[in-house]
DRENDO-1510 file (C-alpha; in Angstrom, 1 decimal, always signed):
<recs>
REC; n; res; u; v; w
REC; 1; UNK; +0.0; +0.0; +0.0 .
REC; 2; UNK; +2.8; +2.6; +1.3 .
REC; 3; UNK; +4.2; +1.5; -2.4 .
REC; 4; UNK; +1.5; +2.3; -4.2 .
REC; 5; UNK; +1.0; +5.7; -2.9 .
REC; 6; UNK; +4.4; +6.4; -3.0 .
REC; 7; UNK; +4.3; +5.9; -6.8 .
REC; 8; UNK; +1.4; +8.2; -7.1 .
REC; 9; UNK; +2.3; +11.0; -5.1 .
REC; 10; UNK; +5.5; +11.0; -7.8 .
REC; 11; UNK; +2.7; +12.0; -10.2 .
REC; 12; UNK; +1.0; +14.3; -8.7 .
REC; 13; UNK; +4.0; +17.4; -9.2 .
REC; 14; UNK; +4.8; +16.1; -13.2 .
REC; 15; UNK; +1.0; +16.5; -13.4 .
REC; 16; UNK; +0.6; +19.8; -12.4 .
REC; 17; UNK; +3.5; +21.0; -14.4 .
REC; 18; UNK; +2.9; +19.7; -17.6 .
REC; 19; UNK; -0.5; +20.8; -17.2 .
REC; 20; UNK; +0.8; +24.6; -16.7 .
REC; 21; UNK; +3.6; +24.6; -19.4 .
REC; 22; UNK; +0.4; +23.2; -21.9 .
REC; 23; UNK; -2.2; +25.1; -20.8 .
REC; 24; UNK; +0.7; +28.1; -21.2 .
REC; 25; UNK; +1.3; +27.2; -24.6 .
REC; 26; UNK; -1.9; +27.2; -25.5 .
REC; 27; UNK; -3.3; +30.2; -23.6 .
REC; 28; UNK; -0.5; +32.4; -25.5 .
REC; 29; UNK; -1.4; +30.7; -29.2 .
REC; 30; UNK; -4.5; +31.8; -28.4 .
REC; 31; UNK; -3.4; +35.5; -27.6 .
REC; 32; UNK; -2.3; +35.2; -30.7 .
REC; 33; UNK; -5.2; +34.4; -32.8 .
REC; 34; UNK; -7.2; +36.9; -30.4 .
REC; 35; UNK; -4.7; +40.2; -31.0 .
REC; 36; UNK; -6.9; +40.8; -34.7 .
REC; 37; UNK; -9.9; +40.4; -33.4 .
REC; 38; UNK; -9.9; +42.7; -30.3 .
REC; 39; UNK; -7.1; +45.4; -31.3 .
REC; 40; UNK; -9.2; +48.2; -32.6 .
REC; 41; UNK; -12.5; +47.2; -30.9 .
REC; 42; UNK; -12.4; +49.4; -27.6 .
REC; 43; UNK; -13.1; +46.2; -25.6 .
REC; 44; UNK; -13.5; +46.5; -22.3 .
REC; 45; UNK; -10.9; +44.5; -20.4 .
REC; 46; UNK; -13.2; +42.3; -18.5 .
REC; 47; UNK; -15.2; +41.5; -21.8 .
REC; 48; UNK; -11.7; +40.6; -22.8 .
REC; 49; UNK; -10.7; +38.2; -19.5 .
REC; 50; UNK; -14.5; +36.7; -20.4 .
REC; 51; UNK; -13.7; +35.4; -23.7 .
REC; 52; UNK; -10.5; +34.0; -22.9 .
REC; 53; UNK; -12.0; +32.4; -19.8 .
REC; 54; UNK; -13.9; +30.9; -21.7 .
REC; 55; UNK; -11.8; +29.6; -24.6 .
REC; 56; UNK; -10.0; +28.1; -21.6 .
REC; 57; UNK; -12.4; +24.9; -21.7 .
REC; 58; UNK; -11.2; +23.1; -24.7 .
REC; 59; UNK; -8.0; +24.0; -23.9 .
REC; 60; UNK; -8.2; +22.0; -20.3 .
REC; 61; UNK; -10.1; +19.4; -22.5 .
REC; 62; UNK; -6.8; +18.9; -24.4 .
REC; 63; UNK; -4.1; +19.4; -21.3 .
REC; 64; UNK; -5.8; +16.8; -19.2 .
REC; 65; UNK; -4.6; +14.1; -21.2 .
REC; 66; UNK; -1.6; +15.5; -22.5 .
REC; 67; UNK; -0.6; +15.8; -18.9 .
REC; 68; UNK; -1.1; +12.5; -17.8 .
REC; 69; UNK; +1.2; +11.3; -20.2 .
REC; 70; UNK; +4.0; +14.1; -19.3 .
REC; 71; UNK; +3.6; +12.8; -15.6 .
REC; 72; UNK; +3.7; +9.5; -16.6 .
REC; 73; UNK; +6.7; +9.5; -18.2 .
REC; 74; UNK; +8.4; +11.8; -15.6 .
REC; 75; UNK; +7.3; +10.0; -12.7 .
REC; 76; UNK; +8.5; +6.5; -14.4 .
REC; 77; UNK; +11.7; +8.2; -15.9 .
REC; 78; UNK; +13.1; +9.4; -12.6 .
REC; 79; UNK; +12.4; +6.1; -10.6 .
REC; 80; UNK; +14.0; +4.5; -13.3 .
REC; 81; UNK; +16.9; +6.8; -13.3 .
REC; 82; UNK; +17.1; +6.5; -9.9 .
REC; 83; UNK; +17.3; +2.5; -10.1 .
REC; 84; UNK; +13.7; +2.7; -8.1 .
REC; 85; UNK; +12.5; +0.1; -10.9 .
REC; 86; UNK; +15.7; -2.1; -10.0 .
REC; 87; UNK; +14.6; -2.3; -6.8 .
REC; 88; UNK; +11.4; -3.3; -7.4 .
REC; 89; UNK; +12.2; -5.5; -9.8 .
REC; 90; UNK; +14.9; -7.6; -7.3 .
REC; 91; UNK; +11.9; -7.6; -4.8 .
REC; 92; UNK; +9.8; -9.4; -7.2 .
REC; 93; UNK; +7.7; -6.3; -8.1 .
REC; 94; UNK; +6.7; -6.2; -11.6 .
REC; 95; UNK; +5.8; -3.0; -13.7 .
REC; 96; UNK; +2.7; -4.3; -14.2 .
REC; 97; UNK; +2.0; -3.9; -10.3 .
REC; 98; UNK; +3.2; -0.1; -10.5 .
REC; 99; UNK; +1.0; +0.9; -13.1 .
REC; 100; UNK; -2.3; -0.4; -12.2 .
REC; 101; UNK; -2.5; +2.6; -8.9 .
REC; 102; UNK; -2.0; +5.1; -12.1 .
REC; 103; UNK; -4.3; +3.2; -14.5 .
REC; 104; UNK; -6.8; +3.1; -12.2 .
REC; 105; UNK; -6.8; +7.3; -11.0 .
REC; 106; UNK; -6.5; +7.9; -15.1 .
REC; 107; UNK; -9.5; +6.2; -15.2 .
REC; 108; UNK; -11.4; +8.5; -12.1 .
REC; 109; UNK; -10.2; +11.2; -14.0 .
REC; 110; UNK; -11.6; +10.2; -17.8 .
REC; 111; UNK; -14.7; +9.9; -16.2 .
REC; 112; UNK; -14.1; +13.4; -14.6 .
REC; 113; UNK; -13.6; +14.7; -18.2 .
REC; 114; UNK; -16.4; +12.7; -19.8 .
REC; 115; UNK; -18.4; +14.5; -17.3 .
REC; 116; UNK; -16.8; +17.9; -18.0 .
REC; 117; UNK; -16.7; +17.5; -22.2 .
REC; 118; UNK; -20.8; +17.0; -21.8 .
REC; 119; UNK; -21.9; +19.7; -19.5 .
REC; 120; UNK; -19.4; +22.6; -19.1 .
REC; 121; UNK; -17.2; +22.3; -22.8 .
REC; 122; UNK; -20.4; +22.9; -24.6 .
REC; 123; UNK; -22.2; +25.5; -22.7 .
REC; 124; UNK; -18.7; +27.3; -22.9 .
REC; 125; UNK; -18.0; +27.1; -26.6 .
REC; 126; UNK; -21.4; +28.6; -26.9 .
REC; 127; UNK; -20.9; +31.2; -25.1 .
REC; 128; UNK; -17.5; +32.2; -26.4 .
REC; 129; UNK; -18.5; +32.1; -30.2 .
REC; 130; UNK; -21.8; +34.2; -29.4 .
REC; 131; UNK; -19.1; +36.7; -27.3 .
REC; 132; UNK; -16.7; +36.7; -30.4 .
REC; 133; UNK; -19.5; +37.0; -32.6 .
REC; 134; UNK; -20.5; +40.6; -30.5 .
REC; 135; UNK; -16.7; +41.8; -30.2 .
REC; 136; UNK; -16.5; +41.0; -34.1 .
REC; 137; UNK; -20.0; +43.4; -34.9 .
REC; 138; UNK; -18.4; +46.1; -32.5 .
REC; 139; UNK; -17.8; +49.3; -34.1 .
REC; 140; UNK; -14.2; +50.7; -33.2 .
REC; 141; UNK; -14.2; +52.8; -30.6 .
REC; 142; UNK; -13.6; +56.7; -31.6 .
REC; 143; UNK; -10.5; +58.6; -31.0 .
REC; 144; UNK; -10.5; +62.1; -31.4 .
REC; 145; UNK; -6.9; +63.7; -32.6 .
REC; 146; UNK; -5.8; +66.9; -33.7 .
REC; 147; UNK; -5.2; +67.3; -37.5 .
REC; 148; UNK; -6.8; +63.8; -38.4 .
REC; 149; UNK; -9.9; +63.6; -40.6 .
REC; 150; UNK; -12.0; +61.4; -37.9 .
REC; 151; UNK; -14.2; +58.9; -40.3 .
REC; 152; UNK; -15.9; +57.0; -37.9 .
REC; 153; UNK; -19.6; +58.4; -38.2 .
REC; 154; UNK; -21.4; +57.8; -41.0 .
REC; 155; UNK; -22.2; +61.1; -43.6 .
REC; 156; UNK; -19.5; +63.4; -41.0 .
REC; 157; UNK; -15.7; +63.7; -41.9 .
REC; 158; UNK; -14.8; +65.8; -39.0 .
REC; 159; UNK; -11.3; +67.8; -38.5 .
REC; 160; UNK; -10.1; +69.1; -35.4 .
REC; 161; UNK; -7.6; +72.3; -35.0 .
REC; 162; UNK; -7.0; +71.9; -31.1 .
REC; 163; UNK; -7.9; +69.6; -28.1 .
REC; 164; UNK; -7.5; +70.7; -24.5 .
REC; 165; UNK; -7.1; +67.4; -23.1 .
REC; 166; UNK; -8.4; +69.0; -19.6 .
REC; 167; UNK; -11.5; +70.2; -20.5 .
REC; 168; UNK; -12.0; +68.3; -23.6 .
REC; 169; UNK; -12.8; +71.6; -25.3 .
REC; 170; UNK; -12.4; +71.4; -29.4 .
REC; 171; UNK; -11.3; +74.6; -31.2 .
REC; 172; UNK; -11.2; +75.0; -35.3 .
REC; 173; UNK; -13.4; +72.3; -36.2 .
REC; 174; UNK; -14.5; +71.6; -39.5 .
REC; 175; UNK; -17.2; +69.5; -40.5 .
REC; 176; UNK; -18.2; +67.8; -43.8 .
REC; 177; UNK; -21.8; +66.6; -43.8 .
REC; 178; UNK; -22.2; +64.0; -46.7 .
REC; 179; UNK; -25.9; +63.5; -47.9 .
REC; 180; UNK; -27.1; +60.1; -50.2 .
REC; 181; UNK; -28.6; +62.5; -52.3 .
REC; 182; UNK; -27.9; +66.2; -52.3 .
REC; 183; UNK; -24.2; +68.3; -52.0 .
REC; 184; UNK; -22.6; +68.0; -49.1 .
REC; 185; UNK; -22.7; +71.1; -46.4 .
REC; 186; UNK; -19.8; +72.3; -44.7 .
REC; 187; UNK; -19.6; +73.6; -41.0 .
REC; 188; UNK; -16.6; +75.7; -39.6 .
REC; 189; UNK; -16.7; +76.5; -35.7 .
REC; 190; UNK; -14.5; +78.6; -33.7 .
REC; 191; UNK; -15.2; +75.7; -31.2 .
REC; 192; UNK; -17.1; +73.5; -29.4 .
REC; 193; UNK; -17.5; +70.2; -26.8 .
REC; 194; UNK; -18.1; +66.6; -27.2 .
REC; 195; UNK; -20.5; +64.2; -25.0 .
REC; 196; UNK; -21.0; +60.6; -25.1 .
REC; 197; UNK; -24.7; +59.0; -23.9 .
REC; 198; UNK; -24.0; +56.2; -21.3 .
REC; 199; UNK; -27.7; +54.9; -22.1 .
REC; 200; UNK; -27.4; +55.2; -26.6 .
REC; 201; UNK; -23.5; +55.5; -26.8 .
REC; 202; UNK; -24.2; +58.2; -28.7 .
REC; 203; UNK; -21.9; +61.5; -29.5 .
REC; 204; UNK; -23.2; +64.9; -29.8 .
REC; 205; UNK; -21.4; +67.1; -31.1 .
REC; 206; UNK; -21.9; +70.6; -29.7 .
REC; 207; UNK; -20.7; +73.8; -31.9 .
REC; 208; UNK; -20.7; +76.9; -31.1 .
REC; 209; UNK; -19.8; +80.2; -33.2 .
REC; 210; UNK; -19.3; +79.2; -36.4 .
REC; 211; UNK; -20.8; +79.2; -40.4 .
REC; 212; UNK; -22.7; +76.4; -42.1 .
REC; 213; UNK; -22.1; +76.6; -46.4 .
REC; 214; UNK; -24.2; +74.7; -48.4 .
REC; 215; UNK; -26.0; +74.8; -51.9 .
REC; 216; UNK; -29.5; +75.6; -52.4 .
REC; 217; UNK; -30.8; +71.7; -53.0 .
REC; 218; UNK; -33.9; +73.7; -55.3 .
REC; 219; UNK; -31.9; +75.4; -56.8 .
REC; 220; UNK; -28.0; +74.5; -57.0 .
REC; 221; UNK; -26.8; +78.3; -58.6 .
REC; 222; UNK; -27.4; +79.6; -54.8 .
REC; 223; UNK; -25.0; +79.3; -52.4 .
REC; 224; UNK; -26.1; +79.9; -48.5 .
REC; 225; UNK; -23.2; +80.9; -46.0 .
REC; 226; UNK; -25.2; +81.0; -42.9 .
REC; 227; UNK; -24.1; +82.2; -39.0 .
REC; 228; UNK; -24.6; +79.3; -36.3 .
REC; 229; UNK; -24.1; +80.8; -32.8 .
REC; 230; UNK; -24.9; +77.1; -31.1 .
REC; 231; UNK; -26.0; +73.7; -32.7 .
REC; 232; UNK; -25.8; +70.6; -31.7 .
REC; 233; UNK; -25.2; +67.5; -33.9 .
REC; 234; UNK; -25.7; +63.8; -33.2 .
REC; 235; UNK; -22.7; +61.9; -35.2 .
REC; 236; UNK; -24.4; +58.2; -34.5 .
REC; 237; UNK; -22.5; +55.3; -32.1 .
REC; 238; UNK; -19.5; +56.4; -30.0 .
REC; 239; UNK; -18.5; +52.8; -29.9 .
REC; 240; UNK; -17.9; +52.0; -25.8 .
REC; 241; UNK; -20.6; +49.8; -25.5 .
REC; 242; UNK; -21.0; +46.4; -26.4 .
REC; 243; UNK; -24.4; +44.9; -27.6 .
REC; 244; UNK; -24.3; +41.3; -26.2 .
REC; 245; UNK; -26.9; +39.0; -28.3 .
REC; 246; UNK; -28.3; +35.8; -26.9 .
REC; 247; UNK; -28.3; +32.6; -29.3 .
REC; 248; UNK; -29.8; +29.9; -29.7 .
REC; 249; UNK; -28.8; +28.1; -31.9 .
REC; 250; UNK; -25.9; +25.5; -31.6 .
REC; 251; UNK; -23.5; +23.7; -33.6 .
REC; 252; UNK; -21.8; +20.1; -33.1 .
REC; 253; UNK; -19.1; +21.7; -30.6 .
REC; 254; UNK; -21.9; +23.1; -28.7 .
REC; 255; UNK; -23.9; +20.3; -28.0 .
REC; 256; UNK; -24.5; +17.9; -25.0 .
REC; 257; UNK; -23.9; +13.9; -25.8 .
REC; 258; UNK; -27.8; +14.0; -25.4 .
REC; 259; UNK; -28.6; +16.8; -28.1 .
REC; 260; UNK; -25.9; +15.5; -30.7 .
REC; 261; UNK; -27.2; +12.0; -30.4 .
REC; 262; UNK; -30.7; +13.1; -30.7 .
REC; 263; UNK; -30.3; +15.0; -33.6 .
REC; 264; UNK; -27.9; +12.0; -35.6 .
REC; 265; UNK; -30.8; +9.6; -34.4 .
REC; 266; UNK; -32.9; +12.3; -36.4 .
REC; 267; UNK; -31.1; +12.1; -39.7 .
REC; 268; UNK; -30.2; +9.0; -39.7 .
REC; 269; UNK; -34.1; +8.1; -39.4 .
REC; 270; UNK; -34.7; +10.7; -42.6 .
REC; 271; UNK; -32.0; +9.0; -44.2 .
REC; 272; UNK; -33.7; +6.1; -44.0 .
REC; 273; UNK; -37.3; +7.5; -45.2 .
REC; 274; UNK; -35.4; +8.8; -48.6 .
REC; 275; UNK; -33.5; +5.3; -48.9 .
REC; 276; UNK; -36.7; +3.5; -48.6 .
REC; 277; UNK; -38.5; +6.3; -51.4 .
REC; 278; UNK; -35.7; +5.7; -53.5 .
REC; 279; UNK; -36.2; +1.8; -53.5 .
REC; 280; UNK; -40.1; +1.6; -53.8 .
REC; 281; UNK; -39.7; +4.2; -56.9 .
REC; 282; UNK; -37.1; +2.1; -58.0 .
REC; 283; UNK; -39.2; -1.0; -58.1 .
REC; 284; UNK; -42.6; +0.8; -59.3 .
REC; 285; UNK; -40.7; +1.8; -62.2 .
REC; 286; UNK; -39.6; -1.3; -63.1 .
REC; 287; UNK; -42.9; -2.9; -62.6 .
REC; 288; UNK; -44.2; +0.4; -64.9 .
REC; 289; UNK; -46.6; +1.4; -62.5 .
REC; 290; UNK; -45.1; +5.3; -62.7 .
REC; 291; UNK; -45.7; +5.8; -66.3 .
REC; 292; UNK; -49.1; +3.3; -67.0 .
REC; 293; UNK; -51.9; +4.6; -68.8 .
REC; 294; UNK; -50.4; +7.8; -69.6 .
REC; 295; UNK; -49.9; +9.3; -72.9 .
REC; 296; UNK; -46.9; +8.1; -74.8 .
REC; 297; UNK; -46.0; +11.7; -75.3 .
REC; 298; UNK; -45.6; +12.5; -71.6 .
REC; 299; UNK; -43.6; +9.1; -70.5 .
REC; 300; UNK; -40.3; +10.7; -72.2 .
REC; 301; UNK; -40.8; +13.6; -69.7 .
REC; 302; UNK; -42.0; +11.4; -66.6 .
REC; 303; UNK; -38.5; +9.6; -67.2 .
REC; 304; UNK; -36.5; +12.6; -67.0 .
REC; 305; UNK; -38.6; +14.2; -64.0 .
REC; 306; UNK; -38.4; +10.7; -61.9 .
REC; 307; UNK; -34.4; +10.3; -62.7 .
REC; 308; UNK; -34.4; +14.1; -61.1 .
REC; 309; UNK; -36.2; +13.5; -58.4 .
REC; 310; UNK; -33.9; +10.1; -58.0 .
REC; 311; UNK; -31.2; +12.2; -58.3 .
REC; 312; UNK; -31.9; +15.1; -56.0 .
REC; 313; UNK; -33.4; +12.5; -52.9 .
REC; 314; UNK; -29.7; +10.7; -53.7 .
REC; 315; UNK; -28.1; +14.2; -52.6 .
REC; 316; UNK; -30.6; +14.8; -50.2 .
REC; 317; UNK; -29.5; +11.2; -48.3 .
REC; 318; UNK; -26.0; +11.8; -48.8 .
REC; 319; UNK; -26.0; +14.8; -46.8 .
REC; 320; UNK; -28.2; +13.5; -44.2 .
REC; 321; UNK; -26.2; +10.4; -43.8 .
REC; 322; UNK; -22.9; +12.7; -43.5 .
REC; 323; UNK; -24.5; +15.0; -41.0 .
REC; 324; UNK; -25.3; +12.6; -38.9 .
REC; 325; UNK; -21.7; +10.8; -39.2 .
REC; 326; UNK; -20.8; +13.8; -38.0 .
REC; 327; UNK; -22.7; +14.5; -34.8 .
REC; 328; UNK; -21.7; +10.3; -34.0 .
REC; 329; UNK; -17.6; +11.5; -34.2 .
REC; 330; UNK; -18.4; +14.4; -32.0 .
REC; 331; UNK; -20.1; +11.9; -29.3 .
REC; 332; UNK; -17.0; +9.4; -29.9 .
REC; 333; UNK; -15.2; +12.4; -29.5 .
REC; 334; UNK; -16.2; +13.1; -26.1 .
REC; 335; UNK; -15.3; +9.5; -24.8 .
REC; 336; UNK; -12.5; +9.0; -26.5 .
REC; 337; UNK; -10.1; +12.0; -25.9 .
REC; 338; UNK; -11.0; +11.3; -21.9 .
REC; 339; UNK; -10.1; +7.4; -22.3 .
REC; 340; UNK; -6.6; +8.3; -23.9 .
REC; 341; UNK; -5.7; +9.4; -20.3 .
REC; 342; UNK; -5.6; +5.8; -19.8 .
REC; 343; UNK; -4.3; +5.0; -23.3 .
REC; 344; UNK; -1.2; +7.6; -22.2 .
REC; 345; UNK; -0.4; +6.0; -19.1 .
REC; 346; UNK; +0.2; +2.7; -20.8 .
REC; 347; UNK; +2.1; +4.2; -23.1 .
REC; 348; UNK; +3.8; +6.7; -20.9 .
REC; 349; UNK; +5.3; +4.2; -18.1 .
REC; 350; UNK; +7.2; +1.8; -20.0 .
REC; 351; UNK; +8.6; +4.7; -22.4 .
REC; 352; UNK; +10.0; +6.7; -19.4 .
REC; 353; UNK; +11.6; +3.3; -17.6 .
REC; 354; UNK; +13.1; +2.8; -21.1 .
REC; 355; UNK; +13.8; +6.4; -21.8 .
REC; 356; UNK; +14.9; +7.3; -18.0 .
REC; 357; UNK; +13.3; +11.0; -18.4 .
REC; 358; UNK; +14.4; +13.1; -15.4 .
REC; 359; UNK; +13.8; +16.6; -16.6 .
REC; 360; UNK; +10.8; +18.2; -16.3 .
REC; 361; UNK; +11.5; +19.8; -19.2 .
REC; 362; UNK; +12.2; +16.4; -21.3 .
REC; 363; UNK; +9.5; +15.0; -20.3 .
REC; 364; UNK; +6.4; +18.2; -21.3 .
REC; 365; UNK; +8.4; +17.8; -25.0 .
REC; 366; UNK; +7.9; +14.5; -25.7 .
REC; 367; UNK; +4.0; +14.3; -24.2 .
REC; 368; UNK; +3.6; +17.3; -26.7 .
REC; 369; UNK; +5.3; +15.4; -29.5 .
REC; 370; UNK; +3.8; +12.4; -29.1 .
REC; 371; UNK; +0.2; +13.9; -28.5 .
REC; 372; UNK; +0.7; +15.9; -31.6 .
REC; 373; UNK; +0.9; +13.0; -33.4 .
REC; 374; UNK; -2.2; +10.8; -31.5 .
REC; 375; UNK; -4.0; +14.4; -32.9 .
REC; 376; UNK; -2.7; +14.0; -36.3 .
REC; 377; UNK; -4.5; +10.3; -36.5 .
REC; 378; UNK; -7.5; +11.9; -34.5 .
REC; 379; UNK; -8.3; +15.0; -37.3 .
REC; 380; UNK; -7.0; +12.3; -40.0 .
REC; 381; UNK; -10.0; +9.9; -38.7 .
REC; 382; UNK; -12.7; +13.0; -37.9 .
REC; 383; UNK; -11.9; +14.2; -41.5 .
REC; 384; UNK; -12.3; +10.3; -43.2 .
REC; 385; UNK; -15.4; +10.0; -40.9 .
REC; 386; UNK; -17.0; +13.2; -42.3 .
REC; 387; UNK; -16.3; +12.2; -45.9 .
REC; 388; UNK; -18.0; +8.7; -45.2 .
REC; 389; UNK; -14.5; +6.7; -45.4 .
REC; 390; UNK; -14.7; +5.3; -42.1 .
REC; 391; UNK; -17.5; +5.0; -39.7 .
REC; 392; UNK; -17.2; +7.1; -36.9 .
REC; 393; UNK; -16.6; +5.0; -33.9 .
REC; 394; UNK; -13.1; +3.8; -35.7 .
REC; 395; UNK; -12.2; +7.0; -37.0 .
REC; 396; UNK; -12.2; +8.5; -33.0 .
REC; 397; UNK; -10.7; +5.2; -31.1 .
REC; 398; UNK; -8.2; +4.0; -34.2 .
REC; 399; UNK; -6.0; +6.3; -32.6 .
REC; 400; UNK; -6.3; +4.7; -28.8 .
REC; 401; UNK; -6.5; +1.3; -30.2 .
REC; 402; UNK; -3.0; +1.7; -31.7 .
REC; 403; UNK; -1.5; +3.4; -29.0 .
REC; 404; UNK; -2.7; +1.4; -26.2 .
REC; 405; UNK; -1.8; -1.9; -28.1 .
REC; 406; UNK; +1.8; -0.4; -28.5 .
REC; 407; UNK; +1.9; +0.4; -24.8 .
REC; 408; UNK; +0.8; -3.1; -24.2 .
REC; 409; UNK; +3.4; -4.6; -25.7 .
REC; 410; UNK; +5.7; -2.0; -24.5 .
REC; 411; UNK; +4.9; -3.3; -20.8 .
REC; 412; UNK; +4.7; -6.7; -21.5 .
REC; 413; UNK; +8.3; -6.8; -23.2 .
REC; 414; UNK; +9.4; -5.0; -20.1 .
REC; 415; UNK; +7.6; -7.5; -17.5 .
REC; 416; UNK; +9.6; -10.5; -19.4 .
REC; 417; UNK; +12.6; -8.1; -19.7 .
REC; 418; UNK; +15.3; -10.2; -17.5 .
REC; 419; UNK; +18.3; -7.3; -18.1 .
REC; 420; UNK; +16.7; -4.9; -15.2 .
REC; 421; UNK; +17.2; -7.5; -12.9 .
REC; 422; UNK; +20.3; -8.3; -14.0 .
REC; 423; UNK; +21.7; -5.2; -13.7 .
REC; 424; UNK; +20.1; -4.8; -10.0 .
REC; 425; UNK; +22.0; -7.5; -9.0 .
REC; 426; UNK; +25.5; -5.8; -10.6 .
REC; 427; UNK; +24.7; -2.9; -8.9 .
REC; 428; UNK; +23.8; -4.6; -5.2 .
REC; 429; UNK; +27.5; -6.9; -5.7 .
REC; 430; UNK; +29.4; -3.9; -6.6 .
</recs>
């Protein structure tokens, strides 16, 4: 027993590393693919902390596993490296008895993620695509500068002589007012003052002491130079605020096991409706009942509207058929990225005996690696399953089946591997 934990408490600091060095990574890729969409916005910065909190779901969907494997091989590596693994091998202790305590917690925790992939992944990828989907429909927000046309209203290109950054007082403004249909007027002001509506977000514009010039719209040989003394303009959205939406609908990353195998139970059932058309049309035609007692003049056109109609149900079924492949890879999906934390550990133990990885460092690389690929053969399988190559049960647990097998034999070779013990017994003579 004191064993056992022993060996798991020697996971339990790996873990937590690897887990921050990946979620790191992917938290500042993320940054990354963020910067164009929220440069320029005006968002505010807890809108900002929001989305990435959110984004930060799938990305712990992903560590979970990838950091069972970097602990894994840590743990393993520096027991090995430390002759630990000798030891217990000259005491009679197989490797087999070592990784059953780690098997079994990787399996507490799949079921942890299982858990978490169903109800909390989905209701935060909703959220964050709806978010993005408001940042991305947010205006910019306006900045006022000194001898810069300002083109963020609609119909006004505004120039400003002077701002007193104190009193946010304007001086020498000039104002072009462009109409859809009509000449444009012209406003010059000696000054004036901006203000922003909390409640609309919008900006009015106040002017004071000024002249408006325009052309007579009835009659464009007058021109009218007119004196303002105070007028106040409304230029439209100011940009600060952000107009959150509520959605409802949701697409396959979105979706509870429940909902996604619902709906594929749904198109597979219409599938099956247009298959089973197809066939009875296909046997009424043969038997001629389609085209009896009609004119002989119409049967040529029957033909071609029944090979149509065959035609555009086959497209129909096709699509059904691949929509609901798809919603069955995203339900594989959810069991099968939380069972590779049991797949990893297999894998992970006898490659860090072998391997003898003591740095930290070491042993985050080659989890990444070696996840990178297991992804490569999971978006290989999702995109095969989608194009109806391989059903989608293979396409999401090919990828645990191979590893785990290789991890089995990995451990076996190592149980019947007679060298450790050899070289225990070197070291305890010398």
């Amino acid at each position: 027993m004191l064993l056992k934990r022993y060996v798991l408490l020697e996971h339990l600091a790996p873990f937590f590393y690897s887990f921050a060095v990946i979620m790191f990574l992917l938290i500042v890729d993320l940054i990354l693919q963020m910067l164009d969409l929220i440069l320029g916005k005006g968002v505010e910065l807890a809108v900002v902390l929001e989305l990435f909190l959110l984004n930060t779901a799938w990305m712990v969907a992903l560590a979970v596993p990838m950091s069972v494997l970097g602990s894994t091989l840590m743990a393993f590596g520096r027991m090995s490296g430390d002759n630990e693994m000798i030891g217990a091998r000259a005491l009679g202790i197989g490797i087999h008895q070592l990784i059953w305590p780690v098997l079994l917690c990787a399996c507490l925790l799949g079921l942890a993620l299982v858990l978490f992939n169903d109800r909390v992944l989905p209701e935060f990828n909703h959220r964050a695509r709806v978010l993005a989907m408001d940042i991305r429909r947010k205006q910019p927000s306006v900045v006022l500068e000194p001898g810069i046309f300002i083109k963020d209203f609609e119909d006004y290109r505004i120039l400003i002589g002077e701002i007193d950054q104190a009193t946010s007082e304007l001086k020498d403004v000039i104002i072009y007012r462009y109409k859809a249909a009509g000449y444009p007027v012209t406003i010059f002001a000696d000054g004036g003052s901006i203000s922003y509506d909390e409640g609309t977000d919008e900006v009015s514009l106040l002017l004071r002491k000024g002249e408006i010039h325009r052309v007579d719209e009835s009659d464009p040989g007058i021109y009218v130079k007119a004196r303002l003394e105070r007028q106040v303009l409304r230029l439209g959205k100011a940009g600060r605020r952000l107009s959150r939406t509520v959605s409802h609908y949701r697409n396959d990353r979105e979706m509870s096991i429940g909902m996604l195998s619902k709906r594929a139970a749904t198109y597979e059932r219409e599938f099956r409706q247009l298959e089973a058309g197809r066939r009875q049309n296909l046997v009424d035609f043969m038997k001629g009942n389609l085209i009896e007692s009609m004119p002989e003049e119409k049967v040529g056109l029957r033909l071609r509207g029944l090979i149509a109609q065959a035609r555009a149900d086959a497209v129909l079924a096709r699509y059904k058929r691949r929509a609901a492949d798809r919603d069955w890879v995203e339900v594989h999906k959810k069991f099968s990225i939380p069972a590779a934390c049991m797949v990893f550990v297999l894998v992970g133990a006898p490659l860090g005996v072998l391997m003898r990885v003591r740095g930290a460092g070491v042993g985050a690389g080659i989890s990444i690696a070696f996840f990178l690929i297991y992804w490569a053969f999971l978006i290989g399988g999702e995109r095969l399953a989608d194009r109806g190559y391989l059903s989608p049960w293979l396409s999401m647990w090919a990828a645990n089946i191979l590893v785990g097998c290789f991890g089995v034999w990995m451990s076996l070779r190592l149980v019947g591997d007679k060298s450790l013990l050899r070289l225990g017994r070197r070291v305890c003579t010398s």
